[in-house]
N, C-alpha and C positions, 0 to 999 in steps of 0.2 A: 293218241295219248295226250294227255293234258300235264302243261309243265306251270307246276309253280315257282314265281321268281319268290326269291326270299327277300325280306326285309331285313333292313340291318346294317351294320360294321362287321367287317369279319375279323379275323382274331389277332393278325399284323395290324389291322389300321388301328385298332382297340390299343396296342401294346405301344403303337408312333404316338396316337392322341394321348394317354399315360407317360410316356416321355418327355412330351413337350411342354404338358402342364408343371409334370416334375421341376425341370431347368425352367420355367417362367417362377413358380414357386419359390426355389434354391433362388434366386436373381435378386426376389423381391424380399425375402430374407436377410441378402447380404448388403442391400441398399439400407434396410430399416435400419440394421445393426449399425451401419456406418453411421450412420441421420444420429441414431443414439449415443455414438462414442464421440463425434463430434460435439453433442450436444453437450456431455461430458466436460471437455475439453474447455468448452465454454464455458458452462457455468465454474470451474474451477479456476479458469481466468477472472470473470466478472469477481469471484468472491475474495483473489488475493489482492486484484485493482482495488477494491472494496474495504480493504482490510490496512492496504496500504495509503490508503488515499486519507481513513479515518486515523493515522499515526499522524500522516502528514498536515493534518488539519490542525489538531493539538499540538504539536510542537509551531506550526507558524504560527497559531492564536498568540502562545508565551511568549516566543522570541518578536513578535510587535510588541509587544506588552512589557518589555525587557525597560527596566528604568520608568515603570511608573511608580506615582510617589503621591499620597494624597496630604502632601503639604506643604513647608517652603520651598520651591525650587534653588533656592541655593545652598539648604541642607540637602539635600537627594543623596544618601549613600546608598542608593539601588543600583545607580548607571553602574554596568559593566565597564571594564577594563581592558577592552580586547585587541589582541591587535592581526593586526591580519595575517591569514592562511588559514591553511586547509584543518580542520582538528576532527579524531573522532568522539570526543565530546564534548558538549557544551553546558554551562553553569550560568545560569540567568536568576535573576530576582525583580519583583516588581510586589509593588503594596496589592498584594490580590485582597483583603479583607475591609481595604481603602479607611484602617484606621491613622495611618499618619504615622505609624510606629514600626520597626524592625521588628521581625520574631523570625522564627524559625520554619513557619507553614510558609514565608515569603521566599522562600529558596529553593528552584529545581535545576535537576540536570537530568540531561540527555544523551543518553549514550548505548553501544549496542553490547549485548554479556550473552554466550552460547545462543546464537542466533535469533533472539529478541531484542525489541527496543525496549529498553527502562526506564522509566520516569521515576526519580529519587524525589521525595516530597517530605522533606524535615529528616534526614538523615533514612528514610524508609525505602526501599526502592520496590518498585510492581511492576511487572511485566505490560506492555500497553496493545501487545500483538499477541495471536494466538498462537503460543508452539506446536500444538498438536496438528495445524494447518498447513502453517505458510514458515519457512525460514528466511530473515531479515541477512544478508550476507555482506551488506555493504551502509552503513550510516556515515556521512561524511556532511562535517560542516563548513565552508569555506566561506569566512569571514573577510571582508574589504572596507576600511576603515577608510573614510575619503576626509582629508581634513582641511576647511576654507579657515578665512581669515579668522571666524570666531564660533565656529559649529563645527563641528565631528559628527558627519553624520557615515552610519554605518549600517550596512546591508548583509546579508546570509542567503549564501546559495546553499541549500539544503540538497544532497542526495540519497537517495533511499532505495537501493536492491534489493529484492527477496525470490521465493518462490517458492511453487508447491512442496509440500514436504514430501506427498505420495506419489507426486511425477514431476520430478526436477527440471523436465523439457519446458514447463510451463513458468516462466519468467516473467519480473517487469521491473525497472528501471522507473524512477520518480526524480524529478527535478523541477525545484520551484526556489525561486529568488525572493526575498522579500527587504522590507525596508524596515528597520526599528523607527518604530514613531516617534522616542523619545530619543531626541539629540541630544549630545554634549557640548554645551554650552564652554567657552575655553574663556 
């Protein structure tokens, strides 16, 4: 009699090699998923860093620019009056149009109203962060007035908290010091 061997898999190995592709599958699946929600996570950070970092830029630009004046230095009624601590808003003016004259576009503040930052420009106030994104939960300006023999000079620790609005775990904290350019002269 003549015996043929069969070629092949038989019907358990068939069903182990379909198993184990399965869990390699399911594996590679739940790695992607991660790759992507991480990815997430990230780009949600980069955009409220982003968001927060472009408030932070405009309010240090003004508050350097606090007491410019494009005319006699011993007229100057731009200089602020400030005295030290901590506030949550600030009111600065500088000749931004550098005509030598007061007006009313020469005056803003900064302050935070239902979780955005406001920038008030002639009694108008506009939102300067996105609400729909990010919520601003902390603006804090801490002002230190250093006075020598015949200059007042004065610096602003600025801080800035906010976070995602659609996933609160995602946070960031800003803090930047700067120096007002424009001294007071005593």
């Amino acid at each position: 009699m003549i015996t043929i061997k069969q070629k092949g898999f038989t019907l358990i190995e068939l069903m182990i090699a379909l198993l184990l592709s399965l869990l390699v599958i399911a594996a590679s699946i739940t790695i992607f998923i991660s790759i992507l929600k991480a990815n997430n996570e990230d780009l949600k950070m980069i955009r409220l860093t982003q968001e927060m970092r472009s408030v932070m830029t405009i309010i240090t630009r003004d508050i350097r620019r606090a007491g410019y004046w494009d005319g006699d230095v011993t007229n100057n009624t731009y200089l602020p009056s400030w005295s030290s601590g901590a506030l949550n808003t600030l009111a600065i003016s500088y000749d931004a149009n550098s005509a030598g004259d007061k007006d009313v576009e020469d005056n803003y503040q900064y302050e935070i109203s239902n979780e955005e930052v406001l920038i008030t420009i002639a009694g108008n106030p506009s939102s300067i962060t996105n609400p729909e994104f990010a919520e601003i939960s902390l603006l804090n300006f801490d002002v230190d007035v250093l006075t020598l023999s015949s200059v007042e000079i004065r610096t602003v620790k600025i801080t800035l908290e906010g976070f995602v609005k659609s996933d609160p775990s995602i946070s960031r904290v800003m803090e930047e010091t700067i120096r007002v350019r424009n001294d007071i002269k005593l």
